[in-house]
mmCIF file as gemmi writes it, N, C-alpha and C atoms, coordinates in Angstrom:
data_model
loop_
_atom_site.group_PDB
_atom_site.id
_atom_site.type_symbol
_atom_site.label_atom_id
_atom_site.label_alt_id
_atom_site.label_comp_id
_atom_site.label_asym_id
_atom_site.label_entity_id
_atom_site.label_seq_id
_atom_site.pdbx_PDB_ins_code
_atom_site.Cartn_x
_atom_site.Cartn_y
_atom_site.Cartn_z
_atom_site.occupancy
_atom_site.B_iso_or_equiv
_atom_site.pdbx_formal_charge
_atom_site.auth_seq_id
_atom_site.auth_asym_id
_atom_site.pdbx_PDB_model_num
ATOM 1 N N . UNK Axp A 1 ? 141.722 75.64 94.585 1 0 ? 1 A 1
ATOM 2 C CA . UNK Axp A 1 ? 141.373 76.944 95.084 1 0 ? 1 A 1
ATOM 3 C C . UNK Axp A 1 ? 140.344 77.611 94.184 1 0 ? 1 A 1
ATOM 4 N N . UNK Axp A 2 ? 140.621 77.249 93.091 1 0 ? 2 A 1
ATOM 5 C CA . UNK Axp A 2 ? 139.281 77.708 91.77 1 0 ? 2 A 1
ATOM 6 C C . UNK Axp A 2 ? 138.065 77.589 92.379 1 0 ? 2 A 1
ATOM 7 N N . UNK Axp A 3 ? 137.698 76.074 92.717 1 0 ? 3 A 1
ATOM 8 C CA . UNK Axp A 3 ? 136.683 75.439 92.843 1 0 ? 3 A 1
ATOM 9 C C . UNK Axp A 3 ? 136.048 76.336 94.17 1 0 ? 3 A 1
ATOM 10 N N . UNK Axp A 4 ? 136.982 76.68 95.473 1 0 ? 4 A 1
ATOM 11 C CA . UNK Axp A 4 ? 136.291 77.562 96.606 1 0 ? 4 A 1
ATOM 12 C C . UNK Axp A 4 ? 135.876 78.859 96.282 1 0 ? 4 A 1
ATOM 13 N N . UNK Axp A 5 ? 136.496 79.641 95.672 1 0 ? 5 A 1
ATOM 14 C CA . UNK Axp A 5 ? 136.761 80.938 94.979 1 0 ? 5 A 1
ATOM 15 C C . UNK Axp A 5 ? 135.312 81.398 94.552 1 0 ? 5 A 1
ATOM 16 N N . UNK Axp A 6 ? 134.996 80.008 93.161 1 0 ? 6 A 1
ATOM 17 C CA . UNK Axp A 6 ? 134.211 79.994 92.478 1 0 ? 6 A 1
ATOM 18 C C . UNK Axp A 6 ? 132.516 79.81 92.727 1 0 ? 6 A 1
ATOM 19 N N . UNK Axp A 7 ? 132.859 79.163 93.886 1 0 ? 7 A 1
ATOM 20 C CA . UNK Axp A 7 ? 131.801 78.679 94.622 1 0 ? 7 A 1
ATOM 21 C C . UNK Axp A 7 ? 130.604 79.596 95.143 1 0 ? 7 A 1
ATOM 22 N N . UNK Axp A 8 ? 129.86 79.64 95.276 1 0 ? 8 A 1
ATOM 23 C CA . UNK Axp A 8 ? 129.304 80.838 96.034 1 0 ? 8 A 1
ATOM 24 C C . UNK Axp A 8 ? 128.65 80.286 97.133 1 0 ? 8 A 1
ATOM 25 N N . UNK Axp A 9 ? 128.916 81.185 98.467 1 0 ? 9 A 1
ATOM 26 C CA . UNK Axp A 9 ? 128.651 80.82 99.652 1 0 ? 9 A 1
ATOM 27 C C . UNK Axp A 9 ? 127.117 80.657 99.798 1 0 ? 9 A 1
ATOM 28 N N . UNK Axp A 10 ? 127.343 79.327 100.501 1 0 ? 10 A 1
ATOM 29 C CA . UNK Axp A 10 ? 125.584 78.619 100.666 1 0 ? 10 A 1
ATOM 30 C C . UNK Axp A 10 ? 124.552 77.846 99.96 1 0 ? 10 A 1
ATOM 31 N N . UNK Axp A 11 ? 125.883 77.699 98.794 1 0 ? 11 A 1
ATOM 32 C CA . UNK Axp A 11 ? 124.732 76.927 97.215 1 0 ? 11 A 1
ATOM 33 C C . UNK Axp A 11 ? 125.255 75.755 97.689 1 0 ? 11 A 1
ATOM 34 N N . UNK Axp A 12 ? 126.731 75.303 98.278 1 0 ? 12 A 1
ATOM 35 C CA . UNK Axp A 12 ? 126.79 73.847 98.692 1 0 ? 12 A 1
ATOM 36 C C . UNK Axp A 12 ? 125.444 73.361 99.7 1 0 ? 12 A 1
ATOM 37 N N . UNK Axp A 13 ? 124.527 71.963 99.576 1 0 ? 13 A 1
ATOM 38 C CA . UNK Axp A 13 ? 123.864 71.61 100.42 1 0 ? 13 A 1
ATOM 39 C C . UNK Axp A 13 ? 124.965 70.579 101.727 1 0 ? 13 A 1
ATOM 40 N N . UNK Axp A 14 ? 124.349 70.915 102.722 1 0 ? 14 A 1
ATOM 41 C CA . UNK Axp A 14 ? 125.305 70.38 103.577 1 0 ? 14 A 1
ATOM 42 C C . UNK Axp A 14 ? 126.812 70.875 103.987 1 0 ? 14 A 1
ATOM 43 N N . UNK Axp A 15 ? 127.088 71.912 103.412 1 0 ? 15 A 1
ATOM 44 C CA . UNK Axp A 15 ? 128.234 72.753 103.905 1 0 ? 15 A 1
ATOM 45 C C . UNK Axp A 15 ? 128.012 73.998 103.335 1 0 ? 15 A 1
ATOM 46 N N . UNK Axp A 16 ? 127.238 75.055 103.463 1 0 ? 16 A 1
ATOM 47 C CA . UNK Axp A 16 ? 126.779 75.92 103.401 1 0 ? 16 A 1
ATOM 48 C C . UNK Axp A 16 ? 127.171 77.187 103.831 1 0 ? 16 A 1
ATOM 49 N N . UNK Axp A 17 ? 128.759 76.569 104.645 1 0 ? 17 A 1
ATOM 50 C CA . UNK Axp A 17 ? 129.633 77.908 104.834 1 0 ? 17 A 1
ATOM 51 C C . UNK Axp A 17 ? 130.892 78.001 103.324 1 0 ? 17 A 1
ATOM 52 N N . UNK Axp A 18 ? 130.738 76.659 102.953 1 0 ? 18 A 1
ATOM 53 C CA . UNK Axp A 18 ? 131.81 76.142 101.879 1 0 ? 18 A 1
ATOM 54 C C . UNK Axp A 18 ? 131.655 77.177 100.538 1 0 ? 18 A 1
ATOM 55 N N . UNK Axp A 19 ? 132.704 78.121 100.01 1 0 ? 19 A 1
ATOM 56 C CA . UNK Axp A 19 ? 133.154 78.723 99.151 1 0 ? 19 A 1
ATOM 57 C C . UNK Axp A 19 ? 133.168 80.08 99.472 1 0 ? 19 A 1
ATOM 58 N N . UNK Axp A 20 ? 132.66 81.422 98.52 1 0 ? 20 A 1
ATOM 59 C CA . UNK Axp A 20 ? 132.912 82.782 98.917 1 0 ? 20 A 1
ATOM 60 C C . UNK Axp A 20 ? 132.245 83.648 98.478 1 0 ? 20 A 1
ATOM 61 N N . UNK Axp A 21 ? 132.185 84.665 98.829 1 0 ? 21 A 1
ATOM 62 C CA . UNK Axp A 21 ? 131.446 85.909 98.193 1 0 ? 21 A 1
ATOM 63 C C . UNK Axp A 21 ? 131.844 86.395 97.093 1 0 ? 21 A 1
ATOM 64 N N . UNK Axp A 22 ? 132.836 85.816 96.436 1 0 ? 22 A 1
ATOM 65 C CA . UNK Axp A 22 ? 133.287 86.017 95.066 1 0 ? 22 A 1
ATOM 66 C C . UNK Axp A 22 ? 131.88 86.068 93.903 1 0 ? 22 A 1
ATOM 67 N N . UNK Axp A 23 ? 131.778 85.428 93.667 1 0 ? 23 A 1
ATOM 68 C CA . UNK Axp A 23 ? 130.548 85.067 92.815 1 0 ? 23 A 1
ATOM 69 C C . UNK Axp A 23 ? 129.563 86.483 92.954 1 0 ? 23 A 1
ATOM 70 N N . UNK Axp A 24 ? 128.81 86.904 94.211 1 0 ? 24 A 1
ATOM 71 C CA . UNK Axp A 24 ? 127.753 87.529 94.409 1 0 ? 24 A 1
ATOM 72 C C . UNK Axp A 24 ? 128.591 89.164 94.186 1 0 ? 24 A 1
ATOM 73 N N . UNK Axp A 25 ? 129.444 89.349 94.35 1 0 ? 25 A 1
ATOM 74 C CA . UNK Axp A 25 ? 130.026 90.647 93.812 1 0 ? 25 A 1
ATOM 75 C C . UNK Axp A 25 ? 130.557 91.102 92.618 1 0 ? 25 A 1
ATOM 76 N N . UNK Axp A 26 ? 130.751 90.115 91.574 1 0 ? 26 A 1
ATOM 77 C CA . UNK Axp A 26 ? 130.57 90.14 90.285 1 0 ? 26 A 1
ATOM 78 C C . UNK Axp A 26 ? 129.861 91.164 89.556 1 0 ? 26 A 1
ATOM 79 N N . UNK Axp A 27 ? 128.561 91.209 90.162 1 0 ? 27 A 1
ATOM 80 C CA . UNK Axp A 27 ? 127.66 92.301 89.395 1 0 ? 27 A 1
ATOM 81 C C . UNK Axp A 27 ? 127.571 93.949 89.509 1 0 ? 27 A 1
ATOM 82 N N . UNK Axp A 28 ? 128.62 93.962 90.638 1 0 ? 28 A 1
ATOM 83 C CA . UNK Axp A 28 ? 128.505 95.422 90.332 1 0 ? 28 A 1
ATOM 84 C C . UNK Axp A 28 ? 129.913 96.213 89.258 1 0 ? 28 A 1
ATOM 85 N N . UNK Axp A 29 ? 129.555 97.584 89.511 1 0 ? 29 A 1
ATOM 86 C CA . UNK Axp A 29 ? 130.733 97.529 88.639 1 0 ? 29 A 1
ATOM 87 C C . UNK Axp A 29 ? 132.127 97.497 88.881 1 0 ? 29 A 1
ATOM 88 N N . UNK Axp A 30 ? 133.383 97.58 88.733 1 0 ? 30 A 1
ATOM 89 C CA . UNK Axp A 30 ? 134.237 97.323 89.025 1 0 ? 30 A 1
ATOM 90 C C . UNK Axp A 30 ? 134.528 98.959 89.48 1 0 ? 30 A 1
ATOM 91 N N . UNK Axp A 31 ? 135.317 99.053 90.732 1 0 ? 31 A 1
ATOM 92 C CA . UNK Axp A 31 ? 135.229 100.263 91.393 1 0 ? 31 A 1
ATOM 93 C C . UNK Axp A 31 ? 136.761 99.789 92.661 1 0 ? 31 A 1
ATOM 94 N N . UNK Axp A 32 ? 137.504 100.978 93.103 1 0 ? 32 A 1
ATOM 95 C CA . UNK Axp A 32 ? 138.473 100.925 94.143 1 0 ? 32 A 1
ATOM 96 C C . UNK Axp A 32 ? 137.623 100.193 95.128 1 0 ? 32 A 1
ATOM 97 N N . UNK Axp A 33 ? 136.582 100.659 95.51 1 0 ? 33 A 1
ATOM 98 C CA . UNK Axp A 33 ? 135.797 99.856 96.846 1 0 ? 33 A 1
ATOM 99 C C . UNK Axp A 33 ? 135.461 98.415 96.806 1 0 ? 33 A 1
ATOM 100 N N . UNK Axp A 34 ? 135.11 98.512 95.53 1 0 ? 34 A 1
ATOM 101 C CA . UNK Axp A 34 ? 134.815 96.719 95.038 1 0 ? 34 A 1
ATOM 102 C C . UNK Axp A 34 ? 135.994 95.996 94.987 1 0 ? 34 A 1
ATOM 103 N N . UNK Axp A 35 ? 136.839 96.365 94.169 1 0 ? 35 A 1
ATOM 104 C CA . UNK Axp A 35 ? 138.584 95.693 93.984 1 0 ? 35 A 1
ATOM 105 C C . UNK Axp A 35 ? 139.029 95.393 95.926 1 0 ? 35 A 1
ATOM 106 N N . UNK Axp A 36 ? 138.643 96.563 96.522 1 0 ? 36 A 1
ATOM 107 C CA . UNK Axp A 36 ? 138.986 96.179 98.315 1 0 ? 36 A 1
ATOM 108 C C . UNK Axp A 36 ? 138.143 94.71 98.591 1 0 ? 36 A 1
ATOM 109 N N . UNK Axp A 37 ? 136.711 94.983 98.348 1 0 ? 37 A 1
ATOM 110 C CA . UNK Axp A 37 ? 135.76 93.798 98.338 1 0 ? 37 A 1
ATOM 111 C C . UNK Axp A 37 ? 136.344 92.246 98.084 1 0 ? 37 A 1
ATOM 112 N N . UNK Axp A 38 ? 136.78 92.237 96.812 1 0 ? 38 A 1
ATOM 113 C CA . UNK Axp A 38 ? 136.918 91.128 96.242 1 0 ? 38 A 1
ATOM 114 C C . UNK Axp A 38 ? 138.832 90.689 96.918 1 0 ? 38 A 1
ATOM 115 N N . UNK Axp A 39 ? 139.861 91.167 97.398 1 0 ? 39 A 1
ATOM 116 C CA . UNK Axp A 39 ? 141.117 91.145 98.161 1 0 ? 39 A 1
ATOM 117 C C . UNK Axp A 39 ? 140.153 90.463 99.301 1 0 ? 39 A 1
ATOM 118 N N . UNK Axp A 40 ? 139.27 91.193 99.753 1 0 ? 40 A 1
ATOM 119 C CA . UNK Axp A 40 ? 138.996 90.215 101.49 1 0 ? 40 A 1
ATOM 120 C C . UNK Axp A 40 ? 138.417 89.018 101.207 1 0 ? 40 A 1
ATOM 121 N N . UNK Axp A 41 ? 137.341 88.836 100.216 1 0 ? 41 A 1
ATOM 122 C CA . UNK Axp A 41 ? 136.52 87.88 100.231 1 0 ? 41 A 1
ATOM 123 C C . UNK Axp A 41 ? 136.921 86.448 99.663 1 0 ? 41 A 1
ATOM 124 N N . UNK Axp A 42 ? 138.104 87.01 98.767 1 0 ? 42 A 1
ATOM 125 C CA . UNK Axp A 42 ? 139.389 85.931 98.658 1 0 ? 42 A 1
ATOM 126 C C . UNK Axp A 42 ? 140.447 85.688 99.708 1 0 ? 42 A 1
ATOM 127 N N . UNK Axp A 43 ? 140.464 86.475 100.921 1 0 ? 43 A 1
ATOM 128 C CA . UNK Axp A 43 ? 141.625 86.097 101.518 1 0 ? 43 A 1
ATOM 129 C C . UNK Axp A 43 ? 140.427 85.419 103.041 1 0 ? 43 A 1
ATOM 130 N N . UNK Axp A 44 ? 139.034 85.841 102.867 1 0 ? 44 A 1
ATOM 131 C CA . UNK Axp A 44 ? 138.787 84.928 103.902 1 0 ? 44 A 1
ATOM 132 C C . UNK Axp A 44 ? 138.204 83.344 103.802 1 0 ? 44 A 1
ATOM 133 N N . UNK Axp A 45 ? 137.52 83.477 102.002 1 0 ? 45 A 1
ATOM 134 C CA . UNK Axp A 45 ? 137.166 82.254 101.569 1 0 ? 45 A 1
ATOM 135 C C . UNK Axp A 45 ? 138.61 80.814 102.279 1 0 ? 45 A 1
ATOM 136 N N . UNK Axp A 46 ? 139.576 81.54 101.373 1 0 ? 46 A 1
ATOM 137 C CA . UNK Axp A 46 ? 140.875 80.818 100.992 1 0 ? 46 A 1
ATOM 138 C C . UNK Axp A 46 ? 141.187 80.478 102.828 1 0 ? 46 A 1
ATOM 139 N N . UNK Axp A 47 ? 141.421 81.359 103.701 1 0 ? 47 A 1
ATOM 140 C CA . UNK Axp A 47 ? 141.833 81.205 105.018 1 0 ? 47 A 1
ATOM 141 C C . UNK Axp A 47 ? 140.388 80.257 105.726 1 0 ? 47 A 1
ATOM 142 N N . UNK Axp A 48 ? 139.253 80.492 105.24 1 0 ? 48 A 1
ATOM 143 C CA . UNK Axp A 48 ? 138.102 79.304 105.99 1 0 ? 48 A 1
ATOM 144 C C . UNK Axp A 48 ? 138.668 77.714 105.635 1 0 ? 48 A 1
ATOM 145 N N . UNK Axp A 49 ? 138.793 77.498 104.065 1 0 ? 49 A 1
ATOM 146 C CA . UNK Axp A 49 ? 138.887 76.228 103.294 1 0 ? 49 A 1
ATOM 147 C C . UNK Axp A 49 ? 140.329 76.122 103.173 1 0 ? 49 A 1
ATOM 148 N N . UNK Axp A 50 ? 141.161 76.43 103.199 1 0 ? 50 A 1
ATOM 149 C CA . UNK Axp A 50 ? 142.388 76.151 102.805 1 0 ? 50 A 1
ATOM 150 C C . UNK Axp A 50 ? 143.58 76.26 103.376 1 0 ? 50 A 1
ATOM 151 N N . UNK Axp A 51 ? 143.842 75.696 104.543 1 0 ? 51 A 1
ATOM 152 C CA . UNK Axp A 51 ? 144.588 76.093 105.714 1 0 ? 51 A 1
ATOM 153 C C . UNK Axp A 51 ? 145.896 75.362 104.916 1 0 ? 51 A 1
ATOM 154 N N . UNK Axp A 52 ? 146.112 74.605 104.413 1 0 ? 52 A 1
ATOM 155 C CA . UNK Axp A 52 ? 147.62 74.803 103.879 1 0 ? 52 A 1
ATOM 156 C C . UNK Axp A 52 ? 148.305 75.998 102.83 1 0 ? 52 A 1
ATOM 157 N N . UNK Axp A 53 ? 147.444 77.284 102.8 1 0 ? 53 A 1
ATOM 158 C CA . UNK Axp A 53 ? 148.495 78.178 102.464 1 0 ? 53 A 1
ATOM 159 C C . UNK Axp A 53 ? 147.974 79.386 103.242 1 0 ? 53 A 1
ATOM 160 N N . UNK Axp A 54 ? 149.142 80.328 103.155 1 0 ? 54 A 1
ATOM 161 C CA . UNK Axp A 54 ? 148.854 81.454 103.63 1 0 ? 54 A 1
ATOM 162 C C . UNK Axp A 54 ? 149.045 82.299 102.67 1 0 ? 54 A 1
ATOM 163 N N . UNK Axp A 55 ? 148.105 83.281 102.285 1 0 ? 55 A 1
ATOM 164 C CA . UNK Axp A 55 ? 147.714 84.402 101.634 1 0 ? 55 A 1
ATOM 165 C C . UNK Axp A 55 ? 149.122 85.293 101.78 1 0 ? 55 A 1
ATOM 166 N N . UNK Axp A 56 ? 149.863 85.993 100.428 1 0 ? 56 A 1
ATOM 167 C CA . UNK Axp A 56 ? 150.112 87.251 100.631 1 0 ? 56 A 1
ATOM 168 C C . UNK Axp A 56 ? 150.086 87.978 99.657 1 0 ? 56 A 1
ATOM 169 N N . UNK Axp A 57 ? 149.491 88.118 98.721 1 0 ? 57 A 1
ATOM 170 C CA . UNK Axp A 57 ? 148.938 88.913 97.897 1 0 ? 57 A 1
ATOM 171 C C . UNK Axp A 57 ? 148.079 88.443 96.853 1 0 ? 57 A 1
ATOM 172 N N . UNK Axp A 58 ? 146.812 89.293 96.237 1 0 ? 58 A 1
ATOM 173 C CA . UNK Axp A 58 ? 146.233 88.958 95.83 1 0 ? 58 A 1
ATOM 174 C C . UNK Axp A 58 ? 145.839 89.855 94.531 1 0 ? 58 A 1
ATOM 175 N N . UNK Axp A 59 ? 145.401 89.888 93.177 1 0 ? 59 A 1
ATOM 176 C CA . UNK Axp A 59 ? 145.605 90.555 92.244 1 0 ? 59 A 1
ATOM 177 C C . UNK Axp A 59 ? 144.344 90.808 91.09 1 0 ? 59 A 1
ATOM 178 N N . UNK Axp A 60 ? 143.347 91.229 91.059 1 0 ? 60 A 1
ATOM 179 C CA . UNK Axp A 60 ? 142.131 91.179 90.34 1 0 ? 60 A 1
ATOM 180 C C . UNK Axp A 60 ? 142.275 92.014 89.413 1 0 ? 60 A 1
ATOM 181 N N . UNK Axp A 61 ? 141.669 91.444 87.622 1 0 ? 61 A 1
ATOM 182 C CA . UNK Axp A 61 ? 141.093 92.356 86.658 1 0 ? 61 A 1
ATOM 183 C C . UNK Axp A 61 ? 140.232 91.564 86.42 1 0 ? 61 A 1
ATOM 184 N N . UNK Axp A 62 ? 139.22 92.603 85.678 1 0 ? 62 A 1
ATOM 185 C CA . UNK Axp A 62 ? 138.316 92.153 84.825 1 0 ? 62 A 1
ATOM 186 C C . UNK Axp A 62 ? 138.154 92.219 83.784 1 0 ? 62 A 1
ATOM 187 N N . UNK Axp A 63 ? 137.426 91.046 82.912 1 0 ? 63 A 1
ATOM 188 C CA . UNK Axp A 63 ? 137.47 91.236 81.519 1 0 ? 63 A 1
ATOM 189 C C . UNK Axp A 63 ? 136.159 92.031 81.145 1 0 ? 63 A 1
ATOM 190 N N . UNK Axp A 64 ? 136.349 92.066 80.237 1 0 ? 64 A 1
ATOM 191 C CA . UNK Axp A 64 ? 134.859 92.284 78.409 1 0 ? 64 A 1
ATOM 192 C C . UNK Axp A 64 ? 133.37 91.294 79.059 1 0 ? 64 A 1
ATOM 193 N N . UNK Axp A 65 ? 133.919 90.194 79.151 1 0 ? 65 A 1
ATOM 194 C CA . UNK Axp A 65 ? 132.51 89.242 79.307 1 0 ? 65 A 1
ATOM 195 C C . UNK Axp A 65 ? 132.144 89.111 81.418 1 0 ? 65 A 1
ATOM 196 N N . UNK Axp A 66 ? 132.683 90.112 82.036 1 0 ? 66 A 1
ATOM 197 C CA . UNK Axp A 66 ? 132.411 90.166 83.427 1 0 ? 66 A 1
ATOM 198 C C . UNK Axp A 66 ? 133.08 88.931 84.315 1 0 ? 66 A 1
ATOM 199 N N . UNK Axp A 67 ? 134.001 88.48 83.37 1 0 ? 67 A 1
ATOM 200 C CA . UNK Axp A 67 ? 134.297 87.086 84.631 1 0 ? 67 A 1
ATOM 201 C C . UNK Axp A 67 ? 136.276 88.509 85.294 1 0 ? 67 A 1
ATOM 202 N N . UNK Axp A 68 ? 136.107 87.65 86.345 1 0 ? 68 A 1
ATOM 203 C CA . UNK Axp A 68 ? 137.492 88.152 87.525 1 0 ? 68 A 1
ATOM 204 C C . UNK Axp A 68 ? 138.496 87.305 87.43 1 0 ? 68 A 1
ATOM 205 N N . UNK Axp A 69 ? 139.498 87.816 86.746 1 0 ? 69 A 1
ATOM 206 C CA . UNK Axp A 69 ? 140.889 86.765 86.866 1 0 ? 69 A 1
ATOM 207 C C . UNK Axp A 69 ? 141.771 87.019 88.158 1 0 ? 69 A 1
ATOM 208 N N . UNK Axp A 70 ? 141.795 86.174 88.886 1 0 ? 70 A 1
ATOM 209 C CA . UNK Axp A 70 ? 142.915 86.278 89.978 1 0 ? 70 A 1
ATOM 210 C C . UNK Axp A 70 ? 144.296 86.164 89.729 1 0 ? 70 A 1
ATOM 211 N N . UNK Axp A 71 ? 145.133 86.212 90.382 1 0 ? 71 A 1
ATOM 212 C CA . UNK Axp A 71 ? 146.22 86.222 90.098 1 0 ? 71 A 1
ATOM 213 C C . UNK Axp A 71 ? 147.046 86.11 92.218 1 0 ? 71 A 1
ATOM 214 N N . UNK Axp A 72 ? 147.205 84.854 92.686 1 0 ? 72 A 1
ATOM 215 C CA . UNK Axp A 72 ? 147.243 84.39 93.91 1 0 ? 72 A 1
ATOM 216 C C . UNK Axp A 72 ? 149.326 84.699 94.077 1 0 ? 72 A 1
ATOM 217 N N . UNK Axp A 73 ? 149.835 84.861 95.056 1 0 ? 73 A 1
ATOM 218 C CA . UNK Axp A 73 ? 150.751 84.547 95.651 1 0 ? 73 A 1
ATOM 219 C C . UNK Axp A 73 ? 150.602 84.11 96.958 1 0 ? 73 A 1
ATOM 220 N N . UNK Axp A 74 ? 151.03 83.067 97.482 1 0 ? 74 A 1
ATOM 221 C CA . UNK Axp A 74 ? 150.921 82.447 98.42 1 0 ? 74 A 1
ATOM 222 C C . UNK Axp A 74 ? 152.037 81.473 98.875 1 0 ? 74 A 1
ATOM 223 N N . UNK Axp A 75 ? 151.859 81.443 100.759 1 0 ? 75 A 1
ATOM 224 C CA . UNK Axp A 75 ? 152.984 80.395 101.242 1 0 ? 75 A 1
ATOM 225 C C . UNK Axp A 75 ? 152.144 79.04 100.781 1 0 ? 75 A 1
ATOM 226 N N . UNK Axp A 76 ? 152.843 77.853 100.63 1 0 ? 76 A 1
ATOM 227 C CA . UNK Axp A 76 ? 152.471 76.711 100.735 1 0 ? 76 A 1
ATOM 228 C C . UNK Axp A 76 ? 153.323 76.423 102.208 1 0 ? 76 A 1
ATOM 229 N N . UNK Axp A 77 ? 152.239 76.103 103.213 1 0 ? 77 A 1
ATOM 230 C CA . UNK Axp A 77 ? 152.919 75.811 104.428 1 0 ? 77 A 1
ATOM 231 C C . UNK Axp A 77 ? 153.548 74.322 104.714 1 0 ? 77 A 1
ATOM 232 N N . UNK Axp A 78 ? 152.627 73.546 103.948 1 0 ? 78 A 1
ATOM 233 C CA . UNK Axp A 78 ? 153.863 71.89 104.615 1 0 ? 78 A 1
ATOM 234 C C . UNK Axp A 78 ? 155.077 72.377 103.69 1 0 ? 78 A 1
ATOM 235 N N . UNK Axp A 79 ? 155.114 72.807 102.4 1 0 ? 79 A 1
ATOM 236 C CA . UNK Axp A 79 ? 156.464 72.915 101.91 1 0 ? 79 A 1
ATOM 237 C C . UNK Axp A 79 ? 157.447 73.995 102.415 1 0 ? 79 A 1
ATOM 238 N N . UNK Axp A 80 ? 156.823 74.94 102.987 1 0 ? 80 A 1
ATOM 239 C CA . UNK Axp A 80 ? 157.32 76.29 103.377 1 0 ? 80 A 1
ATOM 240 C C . UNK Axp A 80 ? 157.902 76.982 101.642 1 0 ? 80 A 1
ATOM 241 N N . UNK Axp A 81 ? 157.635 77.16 100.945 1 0 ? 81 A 1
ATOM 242 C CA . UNK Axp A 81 ? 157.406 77.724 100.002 1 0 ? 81 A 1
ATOM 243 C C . UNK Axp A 81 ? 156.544 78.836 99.198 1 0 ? 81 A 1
ATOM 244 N N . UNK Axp A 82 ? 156.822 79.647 98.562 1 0 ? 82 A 1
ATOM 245 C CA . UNK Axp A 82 ? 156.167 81.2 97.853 1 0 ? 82 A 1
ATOM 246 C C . UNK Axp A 82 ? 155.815 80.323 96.478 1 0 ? 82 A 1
ATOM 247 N N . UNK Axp A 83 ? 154.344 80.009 96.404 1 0 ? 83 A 1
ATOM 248 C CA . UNK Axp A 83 ? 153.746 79.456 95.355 1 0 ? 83 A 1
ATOM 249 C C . UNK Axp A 83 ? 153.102 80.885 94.556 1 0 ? 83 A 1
ATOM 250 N N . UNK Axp A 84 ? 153.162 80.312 92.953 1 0 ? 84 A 1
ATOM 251 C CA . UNK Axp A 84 ? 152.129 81.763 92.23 1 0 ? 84 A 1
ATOM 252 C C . UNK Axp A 84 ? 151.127 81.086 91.27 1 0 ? 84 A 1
ATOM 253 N N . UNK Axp A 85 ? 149.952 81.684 91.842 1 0 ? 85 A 1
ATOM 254 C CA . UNK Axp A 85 ? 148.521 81.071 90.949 1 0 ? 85 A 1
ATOM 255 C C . UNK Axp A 85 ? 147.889 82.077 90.382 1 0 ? 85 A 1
ATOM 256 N N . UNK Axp A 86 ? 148.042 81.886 88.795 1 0 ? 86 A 1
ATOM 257 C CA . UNK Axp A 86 ? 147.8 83.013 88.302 1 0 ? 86 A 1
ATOM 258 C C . UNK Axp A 86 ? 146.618 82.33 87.374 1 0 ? 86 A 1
ATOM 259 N N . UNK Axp A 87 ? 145.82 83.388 87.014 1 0 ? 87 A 1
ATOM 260 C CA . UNK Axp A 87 ? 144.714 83.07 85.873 1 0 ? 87 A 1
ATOM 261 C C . UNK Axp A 87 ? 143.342 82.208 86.281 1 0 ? 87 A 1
ATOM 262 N N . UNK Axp A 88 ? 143.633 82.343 87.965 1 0 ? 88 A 1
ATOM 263 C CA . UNK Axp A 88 ? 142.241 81.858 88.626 1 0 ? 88 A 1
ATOM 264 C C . UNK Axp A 88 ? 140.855 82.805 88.333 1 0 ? 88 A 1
ATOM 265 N N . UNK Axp A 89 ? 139.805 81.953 87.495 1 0 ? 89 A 1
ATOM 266 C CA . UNK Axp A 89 ? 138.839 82.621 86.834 1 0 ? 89 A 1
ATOM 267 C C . UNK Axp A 89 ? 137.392 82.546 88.063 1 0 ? 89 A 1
ATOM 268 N N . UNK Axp A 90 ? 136.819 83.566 87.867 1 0 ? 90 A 1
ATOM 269 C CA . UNK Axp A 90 ? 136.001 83.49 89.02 1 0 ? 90 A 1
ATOM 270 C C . UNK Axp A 90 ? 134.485 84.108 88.081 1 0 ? 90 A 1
ATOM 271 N N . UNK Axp A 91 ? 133.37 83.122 87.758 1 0 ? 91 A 1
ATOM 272 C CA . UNK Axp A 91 ? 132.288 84.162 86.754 1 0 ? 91 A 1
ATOM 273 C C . UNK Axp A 91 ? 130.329 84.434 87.84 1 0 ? 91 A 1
């Protein structure tokens, strides 16, 4: 999930819908409107590429050097299970 997150939409050649707007919103500053920003753009990356889980909450800070730590809760659907992915780095 790092690897989609991290990705920024359209730098893959040949799958050019593959990863998210994570990356390109980085640069502004961190703001309530942006923190909304970065909740969707992780829950639609993750729902395009990653159909074995389902999203239910999602958790952003930022550091000193501008990178976004996530912090994921999610179903894992073949297991039917509440998985937690924490410390997903996004720069």
């Amino acid at each position: 999930m790092q690897n989609i997150l991290s990705t920024p939409l359209g730098s893959r050649i040949m799958r050019r819908d593959y990863g998210s707007r994570l990356p390109h919103l980085l640069d502004a500053p961190i703001t309530r409107a942006l923190e909304m920003e970065l909740y969707a753009a992780t829950a639609q990356a993750l729902a395009a590429h990653e159909p074995r889980i389902r999203l239910r909450q999602v958790t952003a800070r930022a550091t000193a050097s501008g990178t976004v730590i996530l912090d994921l809760i999610a179903q894992y659907l073949p297991a039917g299970k509440t998985v937690t992915l924490d410390g997903i780095q996004v720069r």
